[in-house]
C-alpha positions in Angstrom: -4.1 -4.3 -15.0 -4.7 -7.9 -14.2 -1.2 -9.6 -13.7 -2.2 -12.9 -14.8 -4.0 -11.9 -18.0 -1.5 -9.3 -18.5 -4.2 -7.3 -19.6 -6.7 -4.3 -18.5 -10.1 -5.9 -17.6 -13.2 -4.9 -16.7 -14.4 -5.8 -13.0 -17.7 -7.8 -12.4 -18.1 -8.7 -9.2 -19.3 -12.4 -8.6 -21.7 -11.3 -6.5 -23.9 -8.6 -7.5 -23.6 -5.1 -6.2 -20.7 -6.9 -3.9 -16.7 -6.2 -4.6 -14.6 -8.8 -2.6 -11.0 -8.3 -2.4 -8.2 -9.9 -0.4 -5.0 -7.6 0.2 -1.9 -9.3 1.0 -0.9 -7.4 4.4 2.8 -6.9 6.6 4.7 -9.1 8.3 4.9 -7.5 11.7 8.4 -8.0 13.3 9.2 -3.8 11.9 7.6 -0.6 10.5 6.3 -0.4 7.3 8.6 1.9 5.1 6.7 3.8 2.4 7.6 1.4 -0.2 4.8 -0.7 1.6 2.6 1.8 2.0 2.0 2.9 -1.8 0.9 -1.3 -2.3 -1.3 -0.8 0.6 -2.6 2.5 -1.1 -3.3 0.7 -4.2 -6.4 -1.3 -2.2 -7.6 1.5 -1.0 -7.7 3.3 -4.4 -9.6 0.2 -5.6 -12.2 0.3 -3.1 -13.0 4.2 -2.8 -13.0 3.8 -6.5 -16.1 0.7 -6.7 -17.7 2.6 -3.6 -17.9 5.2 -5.8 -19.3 3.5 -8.4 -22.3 2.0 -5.7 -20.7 -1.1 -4.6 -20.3 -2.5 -1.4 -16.6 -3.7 -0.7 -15.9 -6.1 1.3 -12.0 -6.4 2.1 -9.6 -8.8 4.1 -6.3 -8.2 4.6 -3.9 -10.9 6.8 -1.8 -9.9 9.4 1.4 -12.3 9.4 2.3 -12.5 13.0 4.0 -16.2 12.6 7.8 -16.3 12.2 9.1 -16.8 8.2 12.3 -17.6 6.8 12.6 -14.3 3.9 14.2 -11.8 3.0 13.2 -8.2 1.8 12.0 -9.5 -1.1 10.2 -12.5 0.3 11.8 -14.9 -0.5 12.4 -17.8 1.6 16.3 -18.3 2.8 15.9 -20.9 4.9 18.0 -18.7 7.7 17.4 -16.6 10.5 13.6 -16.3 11.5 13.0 -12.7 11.1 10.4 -11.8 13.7 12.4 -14.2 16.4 15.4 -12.2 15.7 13.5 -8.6 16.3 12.5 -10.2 19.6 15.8 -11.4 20.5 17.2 -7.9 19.8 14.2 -6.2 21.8 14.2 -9.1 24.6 10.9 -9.2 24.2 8.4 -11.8 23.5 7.7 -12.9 19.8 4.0 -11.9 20.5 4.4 -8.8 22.1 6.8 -7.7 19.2 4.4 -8.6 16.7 1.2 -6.6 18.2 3.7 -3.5 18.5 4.5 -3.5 14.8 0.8 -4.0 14.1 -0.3 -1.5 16.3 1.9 1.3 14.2 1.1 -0.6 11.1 -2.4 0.5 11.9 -1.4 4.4 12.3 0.2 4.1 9.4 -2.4 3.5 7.5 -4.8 6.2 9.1 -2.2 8.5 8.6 -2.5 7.9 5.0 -6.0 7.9 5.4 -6.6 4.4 4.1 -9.7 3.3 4.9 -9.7 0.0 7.5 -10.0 -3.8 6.1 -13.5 -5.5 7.4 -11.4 -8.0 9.0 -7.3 -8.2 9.4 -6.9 -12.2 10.7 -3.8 -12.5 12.3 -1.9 -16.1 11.1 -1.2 -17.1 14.9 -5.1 -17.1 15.3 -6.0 -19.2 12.1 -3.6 -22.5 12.8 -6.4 -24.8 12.5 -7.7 -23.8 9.2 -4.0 -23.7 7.7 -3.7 -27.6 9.1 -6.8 -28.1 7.5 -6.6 -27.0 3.4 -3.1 -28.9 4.3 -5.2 -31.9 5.0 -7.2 -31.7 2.0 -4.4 -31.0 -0.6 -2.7 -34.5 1.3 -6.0 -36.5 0.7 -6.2 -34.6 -3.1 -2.5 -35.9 -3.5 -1.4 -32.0 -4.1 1.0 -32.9 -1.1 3.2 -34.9 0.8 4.7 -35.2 4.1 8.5 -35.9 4.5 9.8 -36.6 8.6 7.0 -33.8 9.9 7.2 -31.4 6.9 4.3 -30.9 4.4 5.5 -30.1 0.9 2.8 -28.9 -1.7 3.9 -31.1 -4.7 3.9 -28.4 -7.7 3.9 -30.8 -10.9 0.1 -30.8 -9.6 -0.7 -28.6 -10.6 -0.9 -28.0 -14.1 -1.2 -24.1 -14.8 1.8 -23.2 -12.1 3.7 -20.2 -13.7 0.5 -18.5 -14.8 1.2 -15.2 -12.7 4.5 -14.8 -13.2 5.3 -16.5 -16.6 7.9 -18.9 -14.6 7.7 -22.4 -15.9 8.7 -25.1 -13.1 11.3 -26.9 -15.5 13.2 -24.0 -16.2 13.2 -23.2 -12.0 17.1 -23.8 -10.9 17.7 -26.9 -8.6 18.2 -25.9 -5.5 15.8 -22.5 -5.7 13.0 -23.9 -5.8 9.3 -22.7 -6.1 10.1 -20.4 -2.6 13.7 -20.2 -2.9 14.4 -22.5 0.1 17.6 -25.3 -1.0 16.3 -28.4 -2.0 15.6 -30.6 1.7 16.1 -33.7 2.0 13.3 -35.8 1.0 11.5 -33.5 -1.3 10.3 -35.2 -4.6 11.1 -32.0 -7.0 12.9 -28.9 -6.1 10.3 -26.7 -7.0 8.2 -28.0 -4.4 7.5 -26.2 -1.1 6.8 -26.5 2.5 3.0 -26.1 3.7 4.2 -26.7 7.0 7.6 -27.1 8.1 8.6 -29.2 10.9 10.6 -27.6 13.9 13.0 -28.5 16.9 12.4 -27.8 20.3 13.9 -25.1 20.8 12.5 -22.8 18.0 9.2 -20.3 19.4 6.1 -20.0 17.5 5.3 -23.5 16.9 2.3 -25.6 17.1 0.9 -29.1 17.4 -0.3 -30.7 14.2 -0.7 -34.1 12.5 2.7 -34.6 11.4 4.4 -33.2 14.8 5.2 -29.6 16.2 5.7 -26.9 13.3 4.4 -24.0 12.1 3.2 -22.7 8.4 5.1 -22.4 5.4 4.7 -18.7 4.3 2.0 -19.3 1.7 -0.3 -21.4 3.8 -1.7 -18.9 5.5 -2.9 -16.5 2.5 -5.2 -19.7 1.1 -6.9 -20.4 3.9 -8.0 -17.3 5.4 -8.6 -15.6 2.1 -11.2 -18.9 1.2 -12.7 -19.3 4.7 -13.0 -15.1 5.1 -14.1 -14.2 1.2 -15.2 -17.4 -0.3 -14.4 -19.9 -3.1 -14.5 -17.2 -5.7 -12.7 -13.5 -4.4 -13.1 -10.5 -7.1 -9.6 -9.3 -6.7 -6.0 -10.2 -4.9 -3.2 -7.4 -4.6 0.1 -7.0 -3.2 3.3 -5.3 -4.4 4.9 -6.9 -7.4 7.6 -8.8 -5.3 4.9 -11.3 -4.5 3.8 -12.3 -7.6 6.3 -14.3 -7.3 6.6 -17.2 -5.4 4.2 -16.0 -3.1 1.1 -15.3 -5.0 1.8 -17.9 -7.3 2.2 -20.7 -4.9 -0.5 -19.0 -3.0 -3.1 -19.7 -6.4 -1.9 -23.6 -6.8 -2.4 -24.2 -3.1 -6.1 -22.7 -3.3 -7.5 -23.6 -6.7 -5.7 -27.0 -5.8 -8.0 -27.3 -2.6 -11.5 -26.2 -4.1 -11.2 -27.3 -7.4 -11.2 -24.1 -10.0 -9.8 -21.1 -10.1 -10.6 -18.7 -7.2 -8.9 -15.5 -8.0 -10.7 -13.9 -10.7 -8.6 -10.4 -11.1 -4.8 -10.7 -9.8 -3.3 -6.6 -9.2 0.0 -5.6 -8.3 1.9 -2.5 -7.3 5.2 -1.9 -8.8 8.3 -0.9 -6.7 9.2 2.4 -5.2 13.2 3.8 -5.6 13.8 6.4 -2.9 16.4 8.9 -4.8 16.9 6.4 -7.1 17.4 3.8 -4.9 15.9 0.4 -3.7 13.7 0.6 -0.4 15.0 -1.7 1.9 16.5 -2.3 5.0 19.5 -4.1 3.4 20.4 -1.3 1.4 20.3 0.8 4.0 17.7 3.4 2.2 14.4 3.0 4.4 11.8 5.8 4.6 9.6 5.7 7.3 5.8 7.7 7.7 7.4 9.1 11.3 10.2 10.3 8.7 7.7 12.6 6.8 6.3 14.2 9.4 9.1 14.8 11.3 10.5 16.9 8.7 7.4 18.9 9.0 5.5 17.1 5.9 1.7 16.3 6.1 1.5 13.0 5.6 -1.1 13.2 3.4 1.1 15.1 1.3 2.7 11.7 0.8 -0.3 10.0 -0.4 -0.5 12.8 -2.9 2.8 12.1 -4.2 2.0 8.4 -4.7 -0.7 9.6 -6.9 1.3 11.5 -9.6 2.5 8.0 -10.5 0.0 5.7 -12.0 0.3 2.2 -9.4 1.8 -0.3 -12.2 4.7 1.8 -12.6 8.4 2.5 -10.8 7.6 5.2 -9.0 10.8 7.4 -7.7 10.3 8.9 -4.8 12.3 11.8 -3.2 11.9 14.9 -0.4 11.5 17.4 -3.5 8.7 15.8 -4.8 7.3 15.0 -1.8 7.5 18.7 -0.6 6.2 19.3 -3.9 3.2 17.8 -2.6 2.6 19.0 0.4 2.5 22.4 -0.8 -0.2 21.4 -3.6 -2.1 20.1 -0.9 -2.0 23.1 1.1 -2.7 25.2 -1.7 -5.8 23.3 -2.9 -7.3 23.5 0.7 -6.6 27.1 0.9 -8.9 27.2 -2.2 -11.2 25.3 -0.9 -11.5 27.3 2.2 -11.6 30.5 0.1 -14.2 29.0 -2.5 -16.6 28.2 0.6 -17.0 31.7 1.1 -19.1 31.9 -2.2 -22.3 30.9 -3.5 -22.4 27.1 -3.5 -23.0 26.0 -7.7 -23.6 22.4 -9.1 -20.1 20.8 -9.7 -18.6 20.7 -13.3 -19.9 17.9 -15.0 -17.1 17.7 -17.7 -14.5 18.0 -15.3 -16.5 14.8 -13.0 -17.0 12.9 -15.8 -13.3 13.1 -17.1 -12.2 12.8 -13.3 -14.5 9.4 -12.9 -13.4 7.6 -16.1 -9.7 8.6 -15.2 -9.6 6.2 -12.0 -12.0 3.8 -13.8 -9.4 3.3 -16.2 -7.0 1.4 -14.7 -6.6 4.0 -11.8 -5.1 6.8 -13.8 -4.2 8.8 -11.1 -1.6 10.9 -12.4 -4.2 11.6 -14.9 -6.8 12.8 -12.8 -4.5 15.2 -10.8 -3.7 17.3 -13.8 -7.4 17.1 -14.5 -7.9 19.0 -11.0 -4.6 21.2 -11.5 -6.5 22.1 -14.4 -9.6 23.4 -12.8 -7.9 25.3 -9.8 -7.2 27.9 -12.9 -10.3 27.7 -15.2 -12.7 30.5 -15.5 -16.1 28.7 -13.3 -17.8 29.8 -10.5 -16.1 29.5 -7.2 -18.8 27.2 -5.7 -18.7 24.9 -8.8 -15.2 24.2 -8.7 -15.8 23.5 -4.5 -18.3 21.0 -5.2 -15.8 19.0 -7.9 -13.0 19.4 -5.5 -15.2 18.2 -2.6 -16.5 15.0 -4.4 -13.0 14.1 -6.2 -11.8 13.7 -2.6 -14.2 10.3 -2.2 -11.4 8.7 -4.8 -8.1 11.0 -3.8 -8.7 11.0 0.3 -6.8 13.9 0.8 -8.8 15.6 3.1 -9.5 18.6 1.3 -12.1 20.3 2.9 -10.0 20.5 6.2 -9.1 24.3 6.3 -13.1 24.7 5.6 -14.8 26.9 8.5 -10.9 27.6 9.9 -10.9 31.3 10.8 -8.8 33.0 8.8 -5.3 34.0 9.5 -5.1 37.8 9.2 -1.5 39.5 8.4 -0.4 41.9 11.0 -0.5 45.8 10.6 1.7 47.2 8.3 3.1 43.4 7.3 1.0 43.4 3.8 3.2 46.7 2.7 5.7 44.7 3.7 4.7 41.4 2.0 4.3 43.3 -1.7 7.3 45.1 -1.3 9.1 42.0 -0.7 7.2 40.4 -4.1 8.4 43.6 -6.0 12.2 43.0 -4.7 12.3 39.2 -5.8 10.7 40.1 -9.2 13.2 42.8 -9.5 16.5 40.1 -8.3 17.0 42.7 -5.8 17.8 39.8 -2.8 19.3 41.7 -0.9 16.1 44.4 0.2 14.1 41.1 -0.3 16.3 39.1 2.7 16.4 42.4 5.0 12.4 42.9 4.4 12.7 38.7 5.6 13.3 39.9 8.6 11.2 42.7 8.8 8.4 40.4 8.5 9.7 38.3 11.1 10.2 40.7 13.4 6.6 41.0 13.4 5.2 37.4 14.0 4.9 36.7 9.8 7.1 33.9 8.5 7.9 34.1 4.5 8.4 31.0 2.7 9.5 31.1 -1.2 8.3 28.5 -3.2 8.3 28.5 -7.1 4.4 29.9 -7.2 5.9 32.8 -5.4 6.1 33.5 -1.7 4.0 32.2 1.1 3.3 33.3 4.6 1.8 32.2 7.8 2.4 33.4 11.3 5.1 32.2 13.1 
């Protein structure tokens, strides 16, 4: 769903055979809760989907590493620098703050299996091409500077509002454009600062043309998405809290500076409740990857659970359904690790075909999980339904062929008797044998598990 059109498009890459997309990445001063996560899935969906298809994908996504005045919601408050005020409470250096929260930012995303970016520029390292689109947009008289701040003046631009449907005379005075109060000096209060000037005792600054400062928060997104990707980029995404101001100050700023519109296809990822809830730090109700598996959860099993709600809509997460996953997940690779033992047979084309136009439309995920739900139960060879499982894994990345070649587990002597006499006890609501052959089980290295496909096992 394209966010400016407000419509589903098809994608034809400017380039032939070539996708590029830029991916709006974290600001590093925490961890990444799994609200952020399921945006950063989104761009992965997208490109194991046009790999798929035979393109090549070329993907940037920018580290923010420089110190911004916002909220969790991103907008600008014009208060406490949030990454300064992580390194004041670790009494560590901004820097060294920054490349920690990157670093697990990173293992994040492998443990989601999200494929890595060609390039992830960091802002701190891309100063001089921020100060120069600046430069150009004050020569092009898109800006102005005010007493060592550089404001982007958004009457300019004439289309402004075009993501997010916000028109600049109906913005409030005094929430402006990035939410920052109207300074003194600006022209309009919708305008905002391409670089803000700073004192001398504030970190993270840097020499420029108009005095010591550092970037307003959109800068950097311009320049290192046109310099990295070109003049024209195939796709932009990010989570829906960005299309506004963010994205939409982010367009002005670069079809401003080259003359045309360079974003052809803008995508976002709706929110995430947890239990019904807002994920944020402010409310208090923050999920964490480290969280999933610690409560004994592949995290995988997560990204599965992202995928029975189609990206462009509120997505409620909860343990239940993410324990609903992780069981699905174990139970398709148990399949799979069964169904190797079999004569390998051509996968099933209706079931591929209906899989492949499922994530071509509009990434119809919870679509195509049902589709596979489906197949785990229809009457086809064993080595056809491997082969469709094995090649719907290019667009899910679940790793489903990881039990594959794992020996076996074999029940102990005399625990199988035990195992269907248990079966026959819960059937019969007789909980109490079922509970004392519980332990009998245990008492022999098998631990039971009941689940409601019936019970489980493994050895404990």
């Amino acid at each position: 769903m394209d966010t400016r059109t407000r419509q589903v498009e098809e994608i034809q890459p400017g380039t032939p055979g070539l996708l590029t997309v830029y991916a709006c990445g974290p600001t590093v001063y925490r961890y990444a809760h799994v609200g952020n996560l399921r945006t950063f899935l989104l761009t992965d969906l997208i490109r194991r989907t046009a790999e798929q298809s035979g393109l090549r994908v070329k993907l940037v996504q920018n580290i923010t590493d420089v110190g911004h005045l916002q909220d969790d919601s991103g907008i600008d408050l014009g208060g406490e620098d949030k990454l300064l005020a992580q390194a004041r409470a670790e009494n560590k250096d901004p820097f060294v703050v920054a490349r920690f929260y990157e670093d697990a930012f990173h293992a994040d995303l492998a443990a989601l299996n999200v494929r890595p970016a060609d390039a992830y520029p960091r802002a701190s390292e891309w100063i001089e091409s921020m100060i120069a689109l600046i430069s150009r947009l004050l020569e092009q008289g898109n800006a102005y500077e005010v007493d060592g701040s550089v404001y982007f003046a958004a009457q300019s631009f004439d289309t402004y509002g075009a993501i997010s449907g916000n028109r600049l005379e109906d913005l409030r005075a005094g929430h402006g454009a990035t939410g920052e109060s109207t300074a003194e000096g600006k022209r309009f209060h919708a305008d905002w600062a391409l670089w803000k000037a700073a004192g001398a005792q504030r970190e993270m600054t840097w020499e420029s043309p108009w005095g010591y400062g550092f970037p307003g928060w959109h800068t950097e997104c311009s320049a290192m998405s046109v310099e990295l990707l070109g003049e024209r980029i195939d796709v932009h995404t990010g989570g829906i809290d960005l299309r506004f101001p963010h994205h939409e100050d982010e367009r002005a700023q670069s079809d401003s500076a080259v003359g045309h519109e360079v974003v052809k296809h803008w995508v976002h990822g709706e929110h995430l409740l947890f239990e019904g809830r807002k994920m944020a730090k402010s409310t208090g109700n923050v999920v964490l990857v480290s969280d999933v598996v610690q409560r004994g959860y592949d995290p995988l099993a997560l990204r599965l659970a992202f995928l029975q709600t189609r990206y462009r809509q509120q997505a409620n997460l909860s343990w239940a359904a993410i324990e609903g996953a992780d069981r699905l997940l174990a139970r398709w690779r148990g399949l799979l690790a069964e169904w190797a033992e079999q004569p390998s047979k051509p996968m099933c084309a209706e079931v591929s075909a209906d899989f492949q136009e499922a994530f071509e439309n509009d990434l119809d995920t919870p679509r195509a999980v049902q589709l596979l739900r489906r197949l785990e139960k229809a009457e086809l060879p064993d080595g056809s339904k491997l082969e469709t499982f094995l090649w719907t894994d290019g667009y899910l990345g679940l790793d489903l062929a990881r039990e594959i070649g794992k020996p076996r587990a074999e029940v102990p002597a005399g625990a199988q008797a035990l195992l269907d006499e248990r079966a026959a006890a819960r059937a019969a609501k007789d909980f109490d044998a079922s509970d004392r052959l519980r332990d009998e089980l245990a008492a022999v290295g098998v631990v039971v598990k009941d689940t409601k496909d019936g019970q489980t096992w493994s050895l404990g």
